[in-house]
N, CA, C and O atoms as a MOPAC input file, in Angstrom:
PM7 MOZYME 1SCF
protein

 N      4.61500 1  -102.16100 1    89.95400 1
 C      5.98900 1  -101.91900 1    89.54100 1
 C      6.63100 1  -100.83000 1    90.39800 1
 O      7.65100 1  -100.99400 1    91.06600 1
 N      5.98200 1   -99.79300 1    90.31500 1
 C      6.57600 1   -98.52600 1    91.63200 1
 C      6.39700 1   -99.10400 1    92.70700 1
 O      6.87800 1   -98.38400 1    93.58100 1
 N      5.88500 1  -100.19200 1    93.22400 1
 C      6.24500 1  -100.25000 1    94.60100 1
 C      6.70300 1  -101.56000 1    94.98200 1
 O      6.60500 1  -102.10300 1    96.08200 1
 N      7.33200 1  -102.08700 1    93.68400 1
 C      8.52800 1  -103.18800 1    93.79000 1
 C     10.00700 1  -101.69500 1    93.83100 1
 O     10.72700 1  -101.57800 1    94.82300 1
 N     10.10100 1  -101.09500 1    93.02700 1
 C     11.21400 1  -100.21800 1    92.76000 1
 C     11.20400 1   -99.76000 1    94.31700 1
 O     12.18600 1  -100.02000 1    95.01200 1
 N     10.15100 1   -99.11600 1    94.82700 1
 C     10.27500 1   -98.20900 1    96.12500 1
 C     11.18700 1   -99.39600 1    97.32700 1
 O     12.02200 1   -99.02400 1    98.15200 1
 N     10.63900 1  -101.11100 1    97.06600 1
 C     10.61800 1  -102.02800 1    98.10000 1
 C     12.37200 1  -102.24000 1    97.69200 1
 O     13.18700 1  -102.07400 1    98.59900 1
 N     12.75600 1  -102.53300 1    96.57600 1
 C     14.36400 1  -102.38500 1    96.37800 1
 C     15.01600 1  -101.62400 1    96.37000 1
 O     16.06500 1  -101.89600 1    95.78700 1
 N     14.91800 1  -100.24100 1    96.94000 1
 C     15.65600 1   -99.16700 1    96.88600 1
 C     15.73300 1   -98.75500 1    98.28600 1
 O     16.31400 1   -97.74600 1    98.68600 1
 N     14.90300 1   -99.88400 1    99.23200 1
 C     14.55300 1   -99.48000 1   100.38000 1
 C     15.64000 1  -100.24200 1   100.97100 1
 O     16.59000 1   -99.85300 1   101.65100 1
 N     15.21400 1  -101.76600 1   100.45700 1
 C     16.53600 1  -102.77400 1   100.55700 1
 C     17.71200 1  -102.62400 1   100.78700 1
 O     18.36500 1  -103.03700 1   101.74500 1
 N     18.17600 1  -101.73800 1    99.49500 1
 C     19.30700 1  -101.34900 1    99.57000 1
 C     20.11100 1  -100.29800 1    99.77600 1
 O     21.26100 1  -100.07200 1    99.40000 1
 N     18.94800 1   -99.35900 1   100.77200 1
 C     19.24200 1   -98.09600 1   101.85100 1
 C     20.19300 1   -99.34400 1   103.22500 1
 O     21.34300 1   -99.64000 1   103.55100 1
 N     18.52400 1   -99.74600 1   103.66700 1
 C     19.10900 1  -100.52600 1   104.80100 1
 C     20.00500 1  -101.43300 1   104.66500 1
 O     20.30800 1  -101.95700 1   105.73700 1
 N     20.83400 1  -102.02700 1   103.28900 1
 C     21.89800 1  -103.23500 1   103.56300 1
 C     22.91300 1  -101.88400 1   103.68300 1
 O     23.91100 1  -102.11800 1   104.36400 1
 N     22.85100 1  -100.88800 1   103.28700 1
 C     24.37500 1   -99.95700 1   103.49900 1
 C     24.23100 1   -99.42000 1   105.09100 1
 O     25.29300 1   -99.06600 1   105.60400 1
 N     23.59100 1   -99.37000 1   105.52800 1
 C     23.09200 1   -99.03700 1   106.91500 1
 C     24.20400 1  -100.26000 1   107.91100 1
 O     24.82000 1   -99.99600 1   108.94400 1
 N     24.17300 1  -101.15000 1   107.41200 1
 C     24.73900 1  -102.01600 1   108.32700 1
 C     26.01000 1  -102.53600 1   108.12400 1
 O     26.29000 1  -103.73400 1   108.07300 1
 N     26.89700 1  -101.44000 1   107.99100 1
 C     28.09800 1  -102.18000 1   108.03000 1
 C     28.90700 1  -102.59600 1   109.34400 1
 O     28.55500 1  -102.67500 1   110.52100 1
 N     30.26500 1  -102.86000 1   108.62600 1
 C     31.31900 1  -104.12300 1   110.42600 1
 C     31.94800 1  -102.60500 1   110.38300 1
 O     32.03400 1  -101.80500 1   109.45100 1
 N     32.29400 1  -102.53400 1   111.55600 1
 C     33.00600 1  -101.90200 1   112.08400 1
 C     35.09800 1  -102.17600 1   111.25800 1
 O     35.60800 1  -103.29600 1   111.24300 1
 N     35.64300 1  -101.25600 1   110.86800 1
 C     36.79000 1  -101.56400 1   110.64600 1
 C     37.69200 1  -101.99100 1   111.46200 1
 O     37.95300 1  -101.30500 1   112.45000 1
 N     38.41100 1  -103.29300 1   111.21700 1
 C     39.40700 1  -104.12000 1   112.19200 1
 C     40.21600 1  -102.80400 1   112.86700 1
 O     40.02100 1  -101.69800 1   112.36200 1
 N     41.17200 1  -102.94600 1   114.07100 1
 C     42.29200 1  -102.26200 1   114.40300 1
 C     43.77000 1  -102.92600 1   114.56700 1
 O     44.28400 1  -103.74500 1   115.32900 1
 N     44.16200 1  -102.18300 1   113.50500 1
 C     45.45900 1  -102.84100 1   113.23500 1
 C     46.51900 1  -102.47300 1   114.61700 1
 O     46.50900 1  -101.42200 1   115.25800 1
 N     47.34600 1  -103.58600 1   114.82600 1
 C     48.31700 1  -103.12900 1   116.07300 1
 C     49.31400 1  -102.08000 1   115.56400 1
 O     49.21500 1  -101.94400 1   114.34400 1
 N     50.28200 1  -101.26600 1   116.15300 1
 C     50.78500 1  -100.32200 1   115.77800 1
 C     51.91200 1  -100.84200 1   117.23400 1
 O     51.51700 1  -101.27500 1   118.31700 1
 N     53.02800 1  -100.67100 1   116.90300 1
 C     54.60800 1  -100.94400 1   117.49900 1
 C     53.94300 1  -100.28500 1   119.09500 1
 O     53.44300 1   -99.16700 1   119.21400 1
 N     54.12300 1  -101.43200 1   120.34300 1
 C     53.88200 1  -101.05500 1   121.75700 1
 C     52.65400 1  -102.09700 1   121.19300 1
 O     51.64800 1  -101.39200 1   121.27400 1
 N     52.43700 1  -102.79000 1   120.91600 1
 C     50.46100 1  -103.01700 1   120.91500 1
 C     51.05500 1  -104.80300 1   121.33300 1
 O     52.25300 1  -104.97200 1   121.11000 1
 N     50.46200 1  -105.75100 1   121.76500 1
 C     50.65700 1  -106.98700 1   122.31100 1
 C     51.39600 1  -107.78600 1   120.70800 1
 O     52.51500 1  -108.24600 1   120.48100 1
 N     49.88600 1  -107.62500 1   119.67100 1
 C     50.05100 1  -108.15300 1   118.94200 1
 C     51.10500 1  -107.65300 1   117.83000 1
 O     51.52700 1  -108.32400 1   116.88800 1
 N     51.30300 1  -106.85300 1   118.02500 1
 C     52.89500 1  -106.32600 1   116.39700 1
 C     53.33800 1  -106.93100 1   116.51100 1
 O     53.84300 1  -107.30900 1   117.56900 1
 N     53.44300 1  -107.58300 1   115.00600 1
 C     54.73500 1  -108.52200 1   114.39000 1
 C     54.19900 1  -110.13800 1   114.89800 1
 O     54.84100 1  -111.17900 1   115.03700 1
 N     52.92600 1  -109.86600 1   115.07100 1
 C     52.15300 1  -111.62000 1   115.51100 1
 C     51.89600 1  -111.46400 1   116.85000 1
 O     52.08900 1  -110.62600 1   117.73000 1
 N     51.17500 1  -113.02700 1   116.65600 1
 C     50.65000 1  -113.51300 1   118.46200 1
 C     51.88400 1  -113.44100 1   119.33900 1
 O     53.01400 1  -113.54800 1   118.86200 1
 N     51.66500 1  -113.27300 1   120.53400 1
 C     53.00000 1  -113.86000 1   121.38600 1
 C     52.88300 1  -115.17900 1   121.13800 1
 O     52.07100 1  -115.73600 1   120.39900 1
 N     53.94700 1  -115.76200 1   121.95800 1
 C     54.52600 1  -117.54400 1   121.61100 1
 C     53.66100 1  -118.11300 1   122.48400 1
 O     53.17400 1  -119.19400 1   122.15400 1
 N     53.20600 1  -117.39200 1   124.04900 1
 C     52.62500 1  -117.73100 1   125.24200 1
 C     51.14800 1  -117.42100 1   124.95800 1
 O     50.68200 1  -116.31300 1   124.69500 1
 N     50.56100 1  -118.45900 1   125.04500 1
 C     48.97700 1  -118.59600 1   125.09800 1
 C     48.23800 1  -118.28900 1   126.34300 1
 O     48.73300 1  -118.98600 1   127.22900 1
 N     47.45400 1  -117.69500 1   126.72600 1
 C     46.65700 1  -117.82200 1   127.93700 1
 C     45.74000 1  -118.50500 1   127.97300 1
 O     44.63700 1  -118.39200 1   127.43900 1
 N     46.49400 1  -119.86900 1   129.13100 1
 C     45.30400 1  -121.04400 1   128.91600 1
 C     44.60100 1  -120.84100 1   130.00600 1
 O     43.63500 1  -121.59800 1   129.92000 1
 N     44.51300 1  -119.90900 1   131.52700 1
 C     44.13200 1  -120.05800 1   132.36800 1
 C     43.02600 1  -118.82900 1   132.02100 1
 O     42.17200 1  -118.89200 1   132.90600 1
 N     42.79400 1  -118.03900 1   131.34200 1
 C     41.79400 1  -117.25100 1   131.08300 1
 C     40.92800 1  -117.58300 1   129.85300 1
 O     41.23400 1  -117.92500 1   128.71100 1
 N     39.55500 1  -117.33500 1   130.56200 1
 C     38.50900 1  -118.07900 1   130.13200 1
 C     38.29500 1  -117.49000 1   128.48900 1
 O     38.93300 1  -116.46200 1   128.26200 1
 N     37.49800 1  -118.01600 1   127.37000 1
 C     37.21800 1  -117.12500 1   125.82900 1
 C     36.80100 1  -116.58000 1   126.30000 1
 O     36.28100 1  -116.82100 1   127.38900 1
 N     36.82400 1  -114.92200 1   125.36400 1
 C     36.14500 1  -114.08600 1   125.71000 1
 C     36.86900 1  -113.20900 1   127.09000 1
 O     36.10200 1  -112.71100 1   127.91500 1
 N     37.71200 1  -113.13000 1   127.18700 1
 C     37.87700 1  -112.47600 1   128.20900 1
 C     38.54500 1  -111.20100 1   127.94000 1
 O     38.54400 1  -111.06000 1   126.71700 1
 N     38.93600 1  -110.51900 1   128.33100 1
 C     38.74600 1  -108.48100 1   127.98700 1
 C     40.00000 1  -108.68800 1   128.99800 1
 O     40.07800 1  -109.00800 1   130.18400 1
 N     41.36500 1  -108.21300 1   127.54200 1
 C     42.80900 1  -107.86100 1   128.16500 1
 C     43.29100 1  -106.70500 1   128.31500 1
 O     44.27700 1  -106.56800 1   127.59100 1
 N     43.06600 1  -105.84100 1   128.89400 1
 C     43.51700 1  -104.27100 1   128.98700 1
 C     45.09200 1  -104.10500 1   128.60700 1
 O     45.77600 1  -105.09100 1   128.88100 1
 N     45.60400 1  -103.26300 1   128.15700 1
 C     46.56700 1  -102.85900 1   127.55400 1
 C     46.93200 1  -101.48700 1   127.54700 1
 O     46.22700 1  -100.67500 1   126.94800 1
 N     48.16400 1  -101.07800 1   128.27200 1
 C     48.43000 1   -99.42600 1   127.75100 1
 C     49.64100 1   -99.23900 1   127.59400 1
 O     50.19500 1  -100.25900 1   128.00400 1
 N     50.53300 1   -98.37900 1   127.16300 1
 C     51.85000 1   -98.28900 1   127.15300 1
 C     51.33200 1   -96.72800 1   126.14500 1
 O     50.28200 1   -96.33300 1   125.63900 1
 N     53.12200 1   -96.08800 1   126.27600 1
 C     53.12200 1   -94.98600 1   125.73900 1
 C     53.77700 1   -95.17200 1   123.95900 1
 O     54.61200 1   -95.99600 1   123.58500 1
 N     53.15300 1   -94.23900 1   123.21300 1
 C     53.02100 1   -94.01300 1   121.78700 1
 C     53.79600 1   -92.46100 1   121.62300 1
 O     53.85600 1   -91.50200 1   122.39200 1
 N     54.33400 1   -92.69100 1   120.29400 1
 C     54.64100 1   -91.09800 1   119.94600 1
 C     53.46800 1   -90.03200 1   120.08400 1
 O     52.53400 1   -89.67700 1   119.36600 1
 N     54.04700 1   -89.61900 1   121.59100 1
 C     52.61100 1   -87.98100 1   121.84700 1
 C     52.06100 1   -88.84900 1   122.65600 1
 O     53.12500 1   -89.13000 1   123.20700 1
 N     51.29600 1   -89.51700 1   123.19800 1
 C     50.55100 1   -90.11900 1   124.32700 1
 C     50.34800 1   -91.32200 1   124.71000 1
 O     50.92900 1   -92.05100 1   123.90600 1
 N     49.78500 1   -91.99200 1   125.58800 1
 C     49.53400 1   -93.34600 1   126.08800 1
 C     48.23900 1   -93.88800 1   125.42200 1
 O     47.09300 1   -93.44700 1   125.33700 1
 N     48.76700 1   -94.84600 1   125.04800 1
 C     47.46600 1   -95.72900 1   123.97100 1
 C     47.04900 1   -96.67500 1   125.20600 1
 O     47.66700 1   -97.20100 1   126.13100 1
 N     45.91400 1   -96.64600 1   124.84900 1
 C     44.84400 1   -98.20500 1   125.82500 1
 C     43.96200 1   -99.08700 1   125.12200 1
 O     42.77900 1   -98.96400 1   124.80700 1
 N     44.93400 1  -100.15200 1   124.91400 1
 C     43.79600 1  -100.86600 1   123.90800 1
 C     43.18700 1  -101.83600 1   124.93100 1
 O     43.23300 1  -101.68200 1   126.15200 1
 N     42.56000 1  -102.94300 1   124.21900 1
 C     41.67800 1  -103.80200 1   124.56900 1
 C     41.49700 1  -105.03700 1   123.66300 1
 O     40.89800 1  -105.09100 1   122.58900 1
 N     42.04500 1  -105.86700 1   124.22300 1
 C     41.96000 1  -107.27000 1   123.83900 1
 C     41.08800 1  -108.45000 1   124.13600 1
 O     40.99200 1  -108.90800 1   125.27400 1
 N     40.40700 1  -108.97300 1   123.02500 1
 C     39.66700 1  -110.26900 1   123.19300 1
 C     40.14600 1  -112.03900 1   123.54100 1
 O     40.88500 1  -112.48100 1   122.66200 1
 N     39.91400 1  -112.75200 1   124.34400 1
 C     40.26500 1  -113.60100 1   123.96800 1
 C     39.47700 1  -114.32900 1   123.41700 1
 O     38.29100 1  -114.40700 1   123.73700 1
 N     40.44200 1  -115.47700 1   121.78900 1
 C     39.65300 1  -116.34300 1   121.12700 1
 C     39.54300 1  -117.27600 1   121.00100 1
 O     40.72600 1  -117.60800 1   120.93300 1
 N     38.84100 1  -118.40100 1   120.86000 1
 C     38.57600 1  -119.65100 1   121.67200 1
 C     40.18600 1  -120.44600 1   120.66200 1
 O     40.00200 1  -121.64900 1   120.47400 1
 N     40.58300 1  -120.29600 1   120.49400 1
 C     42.18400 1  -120.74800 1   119.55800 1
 C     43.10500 1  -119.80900 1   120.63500 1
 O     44.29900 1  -119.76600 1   120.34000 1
 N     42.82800 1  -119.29200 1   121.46000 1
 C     44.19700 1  -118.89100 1   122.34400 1
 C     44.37400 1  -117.47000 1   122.05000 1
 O     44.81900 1  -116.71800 1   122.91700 1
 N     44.05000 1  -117.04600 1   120.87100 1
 C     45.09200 1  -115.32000 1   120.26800 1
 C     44.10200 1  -114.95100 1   120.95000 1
 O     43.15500 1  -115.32900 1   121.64000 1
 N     44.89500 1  -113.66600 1   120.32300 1
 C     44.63700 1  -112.49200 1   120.98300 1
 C     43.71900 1  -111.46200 1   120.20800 1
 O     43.99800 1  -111.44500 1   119.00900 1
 N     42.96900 1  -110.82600 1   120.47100 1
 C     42.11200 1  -109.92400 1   119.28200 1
 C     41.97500 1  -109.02400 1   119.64900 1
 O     41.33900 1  -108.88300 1   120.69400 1
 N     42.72100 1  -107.52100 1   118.69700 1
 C     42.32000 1  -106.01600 1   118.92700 1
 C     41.40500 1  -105.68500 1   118.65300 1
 O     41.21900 1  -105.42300 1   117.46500 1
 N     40.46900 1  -105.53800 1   119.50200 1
 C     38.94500 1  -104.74300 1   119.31800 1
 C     38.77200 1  -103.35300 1   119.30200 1
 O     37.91600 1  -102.80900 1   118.60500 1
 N     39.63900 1  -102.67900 1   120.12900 1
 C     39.47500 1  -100.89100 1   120.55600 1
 C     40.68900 1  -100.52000 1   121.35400 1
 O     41.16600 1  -101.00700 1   122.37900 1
 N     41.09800 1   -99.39200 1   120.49500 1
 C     42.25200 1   -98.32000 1   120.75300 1
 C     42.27200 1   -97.19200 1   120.88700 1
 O     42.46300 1   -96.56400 1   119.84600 1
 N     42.09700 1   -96.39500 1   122.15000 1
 C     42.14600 1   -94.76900 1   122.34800 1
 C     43.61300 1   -94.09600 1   122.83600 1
 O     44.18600 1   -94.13700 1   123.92500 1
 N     43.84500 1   -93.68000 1   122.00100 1
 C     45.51300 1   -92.59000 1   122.45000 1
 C     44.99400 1   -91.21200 1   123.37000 1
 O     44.39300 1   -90.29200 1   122.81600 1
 N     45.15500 1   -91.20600 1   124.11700 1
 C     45.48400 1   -89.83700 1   125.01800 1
 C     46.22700 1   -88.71100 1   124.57800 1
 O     47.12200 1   -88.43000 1   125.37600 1
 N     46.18000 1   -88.13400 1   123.80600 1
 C     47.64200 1   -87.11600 1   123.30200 1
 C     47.33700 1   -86.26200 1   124.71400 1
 O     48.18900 1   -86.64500 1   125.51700 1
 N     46.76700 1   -85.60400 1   125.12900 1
 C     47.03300 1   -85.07600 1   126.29900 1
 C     47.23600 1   -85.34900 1   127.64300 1
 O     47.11100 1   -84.51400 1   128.54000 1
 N     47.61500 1   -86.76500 1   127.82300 1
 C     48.52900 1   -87.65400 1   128.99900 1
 C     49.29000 1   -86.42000 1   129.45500 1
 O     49.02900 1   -85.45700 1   130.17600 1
 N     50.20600 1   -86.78000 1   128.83600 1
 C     51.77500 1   -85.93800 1   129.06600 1
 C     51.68000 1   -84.77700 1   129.51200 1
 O     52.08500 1   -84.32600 1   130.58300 1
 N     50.97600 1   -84.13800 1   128.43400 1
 C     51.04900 1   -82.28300 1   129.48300 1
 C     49.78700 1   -82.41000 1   130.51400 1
 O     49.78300 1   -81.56200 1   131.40600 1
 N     48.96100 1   -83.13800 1   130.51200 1
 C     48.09500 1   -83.03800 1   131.64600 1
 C     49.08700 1   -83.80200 1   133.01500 1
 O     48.77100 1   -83.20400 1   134.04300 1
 N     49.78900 1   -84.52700 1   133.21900 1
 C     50.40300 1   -85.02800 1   134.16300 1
 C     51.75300 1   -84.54200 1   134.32100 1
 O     52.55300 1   -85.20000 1   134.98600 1
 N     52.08800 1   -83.43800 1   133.76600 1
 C     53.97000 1   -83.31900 1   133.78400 1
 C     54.07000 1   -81.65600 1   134.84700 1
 O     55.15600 1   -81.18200 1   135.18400 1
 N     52.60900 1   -80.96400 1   135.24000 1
 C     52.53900 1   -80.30000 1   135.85800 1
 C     52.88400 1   -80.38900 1   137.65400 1
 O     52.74000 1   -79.39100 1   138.36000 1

């Protein structure tokens, strides 16, 4: 019995151990705000890695886009720079 309890408590250390990573929502400047574009990219292969940057309130965001075998587009990873601006305005 204690070492059924020890074997389910172990269980359910390691199922919390493995969680998804939280989606990244687009934020106004991002490809996808407000939906897919209308234009599909049919000449780039699934799976292919869309770089993205433009400037945000306080710094330049760089995301990174997936492509999915349906055409969209998928935000995987977003880093803002807040120190763009004063590092380059010197």
């Amino acid at each position: 019995m204690k070492t059924a309890c020890i074997a389910c408590a172990t269980a359910l250390l390691l199922a919390a151990c493995t969680t998804t990573a939280p989606e990244v929502e687009p934020i106004p400047g991002s490809i996808t705000y407000g939906g897919q574009p209308r234009t599909k990219l049919t000449k780039a292969p699934v799976g292919s890695i869309v770089p993205h940057q433009f400037f945000t309130n306080g710094g330049l965001a760089r995301e990174t886009y997936v492509i999915q075998p349906d055409r969209s587009l998928k935000l995987i990873r977003r880093h803002i720079d807040y120190d763009f601006i004063t590092r380059h305005s010197r």
